[in-house]
N, C-alpha and C positions, 0 to 999 in steps of 0.2 A: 521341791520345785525342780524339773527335769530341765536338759539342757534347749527343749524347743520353747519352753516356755520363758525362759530367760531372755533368749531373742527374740520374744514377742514384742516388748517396748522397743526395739531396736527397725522393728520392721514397719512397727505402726509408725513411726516418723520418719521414717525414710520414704513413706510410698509418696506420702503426698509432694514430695520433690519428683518422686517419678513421673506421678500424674501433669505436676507443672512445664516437666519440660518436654513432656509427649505436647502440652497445649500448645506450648512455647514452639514447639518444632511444625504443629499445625499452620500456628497462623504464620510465620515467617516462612511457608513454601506458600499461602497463600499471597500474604503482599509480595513475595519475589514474580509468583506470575503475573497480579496485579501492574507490576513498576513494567517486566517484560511487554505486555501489550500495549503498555502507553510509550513504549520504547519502541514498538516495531508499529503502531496503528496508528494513522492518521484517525482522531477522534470525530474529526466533521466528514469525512467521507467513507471511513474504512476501509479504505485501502492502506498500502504501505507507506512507513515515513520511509522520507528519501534515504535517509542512512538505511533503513533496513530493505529496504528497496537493491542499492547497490552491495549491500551484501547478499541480499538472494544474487541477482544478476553476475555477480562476478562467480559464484557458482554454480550459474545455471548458464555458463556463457557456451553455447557448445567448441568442441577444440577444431572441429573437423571446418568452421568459419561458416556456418549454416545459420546463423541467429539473426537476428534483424531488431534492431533498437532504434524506439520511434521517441520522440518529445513532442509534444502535445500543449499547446494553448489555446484557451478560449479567447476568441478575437473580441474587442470590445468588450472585456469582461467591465473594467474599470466604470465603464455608464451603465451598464444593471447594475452596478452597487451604488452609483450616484444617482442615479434617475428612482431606482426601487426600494433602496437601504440593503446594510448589509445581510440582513434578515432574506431576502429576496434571491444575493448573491450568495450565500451557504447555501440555499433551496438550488440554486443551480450547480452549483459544484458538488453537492450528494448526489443529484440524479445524474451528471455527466460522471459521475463515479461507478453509479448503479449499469449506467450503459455500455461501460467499459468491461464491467465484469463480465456482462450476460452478450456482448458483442466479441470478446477475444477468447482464441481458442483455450479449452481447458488446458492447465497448466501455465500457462504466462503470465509472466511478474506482473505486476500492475501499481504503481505508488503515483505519490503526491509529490511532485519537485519543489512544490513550492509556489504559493500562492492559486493563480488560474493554470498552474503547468502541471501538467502528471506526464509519466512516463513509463513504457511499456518496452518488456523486451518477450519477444516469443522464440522458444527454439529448435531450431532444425524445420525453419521456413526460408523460403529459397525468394530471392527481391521479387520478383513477380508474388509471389502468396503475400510477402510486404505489404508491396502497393496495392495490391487488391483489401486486403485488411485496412490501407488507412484510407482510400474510398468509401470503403465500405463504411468506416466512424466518421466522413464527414457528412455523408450520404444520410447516416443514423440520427448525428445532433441534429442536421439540418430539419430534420423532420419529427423529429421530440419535443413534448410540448412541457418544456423547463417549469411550469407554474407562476410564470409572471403575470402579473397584472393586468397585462395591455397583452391580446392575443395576439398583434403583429409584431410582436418582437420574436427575430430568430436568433438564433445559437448556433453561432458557428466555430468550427474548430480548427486552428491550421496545424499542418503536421510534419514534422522531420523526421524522413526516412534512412538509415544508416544499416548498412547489411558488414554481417563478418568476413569479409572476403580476406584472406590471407593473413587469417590468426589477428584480427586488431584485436586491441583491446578495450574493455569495457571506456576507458578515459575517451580514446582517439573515437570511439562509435558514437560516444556522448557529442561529443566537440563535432565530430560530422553531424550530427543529426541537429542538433543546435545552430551549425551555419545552414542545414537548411530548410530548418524551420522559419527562418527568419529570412 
């Protein structure tokens, strides 16, 4: 018996450890990107959870104070989920999701803040390209037919405008846009 043939039993039971933690290393990059999109994606809309929202944003915030950070609520969201069921209110919060995407310029954040509120930051748009962008999505909901029940029901959007004028920061553009959304 030569020496390759002596490590033959040595090799036969080692592989199948080899093979285990090739699988082992498979499915565990699988569930890490799994847990990652449930981590960064809002599940009922697709767009971004807030947390990974303000993290694209605070790296996508341009330095030069070029950005424009808007918040976003559906008015009267709370009576389409009482009048239609929540069933009714997911269907409009996917499509006012769907509308944001295919309504804001390629490249702009776009998430969920939370509940009827999402939030957009676009950048190196100057307030007027702003205000014209959030015209333009109430302009858009206004005339979107959400899939309610009852064809006279509209969808309306109210919106807080905050531009980066003199380096603010993502907190201070939040809280402006916030006082004036409301």
């Amino acid at each position: 018996q030569g020496p390759a043939q002596a490590r033959m039993p040595t090799v036969f039971s080692i592989a199948p450890m080899g093979y285990s933690l090739i699988l082992i290393g498979l499915v565990n990059g699988r569930i890490a990107n799994e847990l990652w999109a449930i981590a960064t994606v809002d599940t009922l809309t697709g767009v971004r959870t807030r947390r990974a929202f303000i993290d694209e944003a605070r790296r996508a915030l341009s330095p030069d104070g070029t950005s424009v950070l808007m918040m976003l609520d559906l008015d009267r969201f709370k009576q389409v989920n009482d009048r239609y069921g929540h069933a009714s209110g997911d269907r409009v919060l996917q499509r006012f999701a769907r509308l944001l995407r295919e309504t804001c310029p390629e490249g702009a954040a776009v998430g969920r803040y939370g509940g009827e509120e999402f939030c957009l930051l676009v950048e190196r748009a100057t307030p007027e390209a702003g205000l014209a962008l959030a015209q333009r999505l109430c302009d858009t909901a206004r005339a979107t037919a959400f899939g309610l029940a009852v064809p006279d029901v509209t969808v309306t959007v109210s919106i807080g405008v905050a531009t980066a004028a003199g380096g603010a920061t993502l907190e201070e553009l939040r809280i402006a846009a916030g006082r004036r959304l409301y």
